[in-house]
C-alpha positions as CSV (number, residue, x, y, z in Angstrom):
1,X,54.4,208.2,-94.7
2,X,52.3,211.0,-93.1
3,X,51.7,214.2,-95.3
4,X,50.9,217.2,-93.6
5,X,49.1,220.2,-96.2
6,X,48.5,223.5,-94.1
7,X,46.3,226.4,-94.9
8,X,44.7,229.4,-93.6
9,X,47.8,231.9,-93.3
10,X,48.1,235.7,-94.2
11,X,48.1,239.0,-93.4
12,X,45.7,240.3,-90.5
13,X,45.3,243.3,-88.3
14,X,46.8,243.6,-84.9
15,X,43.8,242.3,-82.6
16,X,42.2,240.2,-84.7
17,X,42.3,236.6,-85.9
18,X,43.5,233.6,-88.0
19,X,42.7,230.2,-88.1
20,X,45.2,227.5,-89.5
21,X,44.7,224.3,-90.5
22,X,46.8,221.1,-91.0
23,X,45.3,218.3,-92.7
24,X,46.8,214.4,-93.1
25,X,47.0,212.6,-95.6
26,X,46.5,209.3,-93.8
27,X,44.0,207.9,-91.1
28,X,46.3,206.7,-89.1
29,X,47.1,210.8,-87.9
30,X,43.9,210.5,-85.5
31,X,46.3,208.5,-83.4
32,X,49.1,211.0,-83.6
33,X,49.3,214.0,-81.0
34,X,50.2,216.9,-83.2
35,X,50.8,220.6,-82.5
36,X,52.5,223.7,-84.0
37,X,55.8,225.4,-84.2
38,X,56.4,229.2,-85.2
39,X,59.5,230.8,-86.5
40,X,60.0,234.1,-87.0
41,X,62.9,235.9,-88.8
42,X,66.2,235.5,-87.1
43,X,65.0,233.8,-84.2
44,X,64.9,229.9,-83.4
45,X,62.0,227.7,-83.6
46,X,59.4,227.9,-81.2
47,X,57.1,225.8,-79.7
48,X,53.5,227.2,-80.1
49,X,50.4,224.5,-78.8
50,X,50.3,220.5,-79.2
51,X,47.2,218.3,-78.2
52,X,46.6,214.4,-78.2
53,X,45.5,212.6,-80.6
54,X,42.1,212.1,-78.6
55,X,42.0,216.1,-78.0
56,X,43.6,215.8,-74.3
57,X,46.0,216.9,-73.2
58,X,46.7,220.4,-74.7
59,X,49.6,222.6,-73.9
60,X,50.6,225.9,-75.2
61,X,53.9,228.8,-74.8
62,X,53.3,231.1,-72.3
63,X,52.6,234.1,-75.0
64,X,49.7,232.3,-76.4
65,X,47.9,231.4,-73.5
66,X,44.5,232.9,-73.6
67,X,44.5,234.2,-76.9
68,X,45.0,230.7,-79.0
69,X,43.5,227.6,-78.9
70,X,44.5,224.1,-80.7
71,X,41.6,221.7,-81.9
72,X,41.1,218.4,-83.9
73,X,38.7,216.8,-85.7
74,X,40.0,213.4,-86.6
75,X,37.3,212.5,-88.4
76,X,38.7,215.0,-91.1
77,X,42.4,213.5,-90.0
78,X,42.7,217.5,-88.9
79,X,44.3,219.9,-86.5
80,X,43.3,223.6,-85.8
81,X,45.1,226.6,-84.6
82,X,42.5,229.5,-83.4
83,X,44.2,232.6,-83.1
84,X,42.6,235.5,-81.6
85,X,43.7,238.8,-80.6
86,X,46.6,238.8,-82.8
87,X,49.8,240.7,-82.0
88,X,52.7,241.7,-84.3
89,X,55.1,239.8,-82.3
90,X,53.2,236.3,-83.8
91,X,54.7,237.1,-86.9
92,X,56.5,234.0,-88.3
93,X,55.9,231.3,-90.4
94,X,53.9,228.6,-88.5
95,X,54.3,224.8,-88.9
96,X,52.1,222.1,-88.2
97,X,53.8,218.9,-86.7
98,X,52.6,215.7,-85.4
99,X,54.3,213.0,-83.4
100,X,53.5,209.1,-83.5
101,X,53.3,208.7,-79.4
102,X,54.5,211.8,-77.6
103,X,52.5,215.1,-77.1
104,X,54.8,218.0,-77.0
105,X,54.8,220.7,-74.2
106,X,57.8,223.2,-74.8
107,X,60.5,223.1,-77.7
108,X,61.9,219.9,-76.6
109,X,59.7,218.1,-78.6
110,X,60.5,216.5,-82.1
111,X,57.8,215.5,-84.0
112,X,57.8,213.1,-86.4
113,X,56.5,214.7,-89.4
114,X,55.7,218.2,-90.5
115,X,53.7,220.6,-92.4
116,X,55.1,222.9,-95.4
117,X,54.6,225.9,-93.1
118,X,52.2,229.0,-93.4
119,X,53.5,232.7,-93.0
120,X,51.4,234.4,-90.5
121,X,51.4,238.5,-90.9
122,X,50.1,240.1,-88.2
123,X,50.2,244.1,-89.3
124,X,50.3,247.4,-86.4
């Protein structure tokens, strides 16, 4: 069983930047492509970025193009979320998620296991 412990949320200006983290609880996770989902209040899950497990390939939504970037370190059985130039509309609570053999691409994908979620405020 994979455990997924995220960090790095809170409350930031509009234009400037967070970086999350999701960290495993097992090795075997360096093997895994993982990636992110958002949610935001009264809307339905959204895909957000997923990479790999050997950092290729990486895809992201069309909003976040540009402006986030995923990253992995397995040898800290880790995946990052850089986001820069931070809008209000990237408000939500952000989940990290990680699937055993599939990388994900758009909401279609279901991952295997998932993170506890981290609320992301992004303040006007």
């Amino acid at each position: 069983q994979v455990h997924l412990v995220q960090s790095g949320g809170g409350l930031v200006q509009a234009g400037g930047s967070l970086r999350l983290s999701c960290a495993a609880s097992e090795r075997t996770f360096s093997s895994y492509a993982s990636g992110w989902f958002r949610q935001a209040p009264g809307k339905e899950r959204e895909f957000v970025a997923a990479i790999g497990w050997s950092g290729s390939p990486t895809y992201y939504t069309n909003s976040v193009k540009g402006r986030f970037t995923i990253s992995r370190d397995n040898a800290k059985n880790t995946v990052y979320l850089q986001m820069n130039s931070l809008k209000p509309e990237d408000t939500a609570v952000y989940y990290c998620a990680a699937h055993r053999n599939i990388v994900g691409s758009s909401n279609t994908w279901r991952p295997d296991y998932w993170g506890q979620g981290t609320q992301v405020t992004v303040s006007s």
